[in-house]
N, C-alpha and C positions, 0 to 999 in steps of 0.2 A: 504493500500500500504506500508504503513511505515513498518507494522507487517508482512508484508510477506519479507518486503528487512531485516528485522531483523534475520527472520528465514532463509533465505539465508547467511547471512553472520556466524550465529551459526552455520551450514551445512558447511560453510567452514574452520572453526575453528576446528570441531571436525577433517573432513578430515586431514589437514593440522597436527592434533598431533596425528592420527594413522598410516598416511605415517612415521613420525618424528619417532614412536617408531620403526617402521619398518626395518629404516635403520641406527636405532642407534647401534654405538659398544659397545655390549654387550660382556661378556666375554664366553669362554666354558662351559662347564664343570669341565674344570680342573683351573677353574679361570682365564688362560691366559686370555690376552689383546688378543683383532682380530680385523682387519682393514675388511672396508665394502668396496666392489671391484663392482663399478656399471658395470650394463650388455651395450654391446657393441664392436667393433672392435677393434681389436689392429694390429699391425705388429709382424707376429710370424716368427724367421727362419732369415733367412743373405744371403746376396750375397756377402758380404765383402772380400778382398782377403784372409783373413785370416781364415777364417770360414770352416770348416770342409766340406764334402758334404754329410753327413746326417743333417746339418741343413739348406740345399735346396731343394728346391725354395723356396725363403722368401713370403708371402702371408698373407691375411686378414683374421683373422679368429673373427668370433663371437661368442661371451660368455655370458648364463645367470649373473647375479648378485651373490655373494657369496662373503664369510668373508674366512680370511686367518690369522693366528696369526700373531703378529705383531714382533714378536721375534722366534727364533731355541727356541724347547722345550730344558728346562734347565734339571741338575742333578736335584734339589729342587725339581722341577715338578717331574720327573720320577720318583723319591723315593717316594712318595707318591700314584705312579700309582703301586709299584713292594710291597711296606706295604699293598693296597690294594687288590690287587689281588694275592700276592705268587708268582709272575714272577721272573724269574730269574734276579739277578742283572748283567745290560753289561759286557763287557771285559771294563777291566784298570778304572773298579769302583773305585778300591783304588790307582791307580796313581796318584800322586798328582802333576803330569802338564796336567790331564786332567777331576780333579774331585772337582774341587771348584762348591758352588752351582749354582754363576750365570752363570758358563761356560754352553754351550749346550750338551747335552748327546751327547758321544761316542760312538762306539763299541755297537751298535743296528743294529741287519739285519732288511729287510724290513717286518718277520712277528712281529717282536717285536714295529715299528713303527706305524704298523696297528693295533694291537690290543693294543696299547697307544691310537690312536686316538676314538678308538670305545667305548672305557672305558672314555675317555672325549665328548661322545657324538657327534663326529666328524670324518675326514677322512683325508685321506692325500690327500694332490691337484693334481688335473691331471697336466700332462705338461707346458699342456697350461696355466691353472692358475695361475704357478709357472712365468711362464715366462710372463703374463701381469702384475702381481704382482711384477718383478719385474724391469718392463723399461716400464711402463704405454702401450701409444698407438703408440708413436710414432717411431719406433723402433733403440730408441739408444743404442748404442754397451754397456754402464754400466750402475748400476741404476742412479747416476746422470749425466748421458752426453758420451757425445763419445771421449773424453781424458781420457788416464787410470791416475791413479791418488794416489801413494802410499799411503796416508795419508787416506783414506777413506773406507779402506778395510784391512783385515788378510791374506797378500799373501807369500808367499815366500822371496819377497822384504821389507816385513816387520821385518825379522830376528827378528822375537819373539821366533818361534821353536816351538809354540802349540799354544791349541784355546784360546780365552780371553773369559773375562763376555759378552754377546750376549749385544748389545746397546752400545759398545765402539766406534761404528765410526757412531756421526749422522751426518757426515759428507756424506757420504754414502748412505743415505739413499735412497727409491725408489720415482718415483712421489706419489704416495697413502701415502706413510711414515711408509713402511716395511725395517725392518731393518737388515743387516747381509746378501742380495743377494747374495753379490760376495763376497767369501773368507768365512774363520773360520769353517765353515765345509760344506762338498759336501748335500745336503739335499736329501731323500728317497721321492720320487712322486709317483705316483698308477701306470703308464704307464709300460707296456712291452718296451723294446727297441727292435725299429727296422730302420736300417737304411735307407731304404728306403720309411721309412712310410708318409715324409711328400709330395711326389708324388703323393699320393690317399690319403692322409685323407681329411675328410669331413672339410668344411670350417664354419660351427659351432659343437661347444662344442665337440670337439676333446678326443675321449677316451684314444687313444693310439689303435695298435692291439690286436688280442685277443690272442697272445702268441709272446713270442720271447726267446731270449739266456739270457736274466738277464731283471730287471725294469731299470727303468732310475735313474741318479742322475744328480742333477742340480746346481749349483753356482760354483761351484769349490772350493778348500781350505785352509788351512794357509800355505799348505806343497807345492802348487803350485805358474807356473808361473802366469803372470797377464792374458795372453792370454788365458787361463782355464778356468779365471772368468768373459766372459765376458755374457749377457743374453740368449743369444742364444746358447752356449756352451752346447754341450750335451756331459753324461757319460753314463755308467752302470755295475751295476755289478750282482754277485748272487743273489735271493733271502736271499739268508742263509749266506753271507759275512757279518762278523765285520772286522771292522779299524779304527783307532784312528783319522781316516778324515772323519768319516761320523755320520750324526746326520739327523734332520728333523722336520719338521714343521708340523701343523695339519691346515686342510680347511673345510667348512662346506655350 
């Protein structure tokens, strides 16, 4: 009896440190840091007065498990993706209010974001990802709370006038503890934009549709107001647009 409650509890031990590696944060490929994002419901979308009305009807949506870097990919990282592979170097590479190495890459369209994530083993996050990643489940208007809050973010009211090193406000940060949500640059996600898409979308693991007028972009940026940054804030643009407000993250 003894020897079998032994072998029981060695059975639980191994379990218990192959779950443990499971959901350990591990890094990319491209080294970044990435936060583990357990599967489950969140609040996606706003009924807020202030809320746009393509991000209505606010609703539940459920999401497998998945990792999300934990920072905007930097200049440092890209140059090592653009030495790697021969990519062209962005727009305003050599700016020097927007090319320090821990600032987040600029002036990347959404195919140069995707073939960054692909080449780290990774992908850019659907919508939704982005947005449980960054206001948890409960759905509060900023990553930390529902007062906007100058000190915690890269907004327009921040009168800096460009992006900082990604990790300057962990003030800010989200419930998981992703950093840079709202503000410092608009982030590139896999989704088509369509205005009306959250009408019909499926209420788990939400693709986006299968075509629209640009992809989406999410958080808003140093160049905006606070109201641009709030979680549920949606944009978009070209595929093939650069701008010195746009940058992005990799999901996996």
């Amino acid at each position: 009896m003894l020897r079998k409650k032994s072998a029981l509890v060695g059975l639980a031990v191994v379990f218990y440190f192959l779950e443990s590696l499971a959901t350990a944060q591990r890094p990319g490929g491209d080294g970044a840091e990435m936060v583990s994002i357990p599967a489950g419901e969140f609040l996606m979308g706003s009924e807020d007065s202030d809320a746009s009305a393509d991000e209505k009807p606010r609703r539940r949506v459920y999401l497998d498990a998945y990792q999300i870097d934990k920072y905007e990919v930097t200049n440092a990282l890209y140059k090592r993706f653009t030495d790697a592979t021969g990519r062209a170097a962005p727009s305003y590479w050599n700016d020097s209010k927007f090319n320090g190495s821990n600032q987040p890459v600029v002036g990347v369209d959404w195919n140069d974001a995707t073939a960054y994530c692909q080449w780290a083993g990774k992908r850019l996050p659907t919508e939704a990802e982005w947005e449980k990643s960054a206001r948890g489940t409960d759905g509060r208007k900023y990553p930390w709370g529902e007062q906007w809050d100058v000190s915690r973010a890269n907004s327009n009211e921040s009168k800096i006038g460009k992006t900082v090193a990604v990790g300057s406000y962990p003030g800010g940060v989200s419930p998981y503890g992703v950093h840079d949500m709202a503000g410092n640059v608009w982030e590139w996600v896999t989704d088509w934009y369509d205005a009306t898409y959250y009408q019909r979308a499926p209420s788990r693991n939400p693709k986006g549709p299968d075509s629209g007028p640009g992809r989406v972009l999410r958080g808003g940026s140093w160049l905006l107001a606070p109201w641009t940054l709030r979680s549920s804030g949606r944009s978009a643009y070209f595929p093939s647009d650069r701008d010195f407000t746009i940058g992005f993250r990799c999901s996996r």
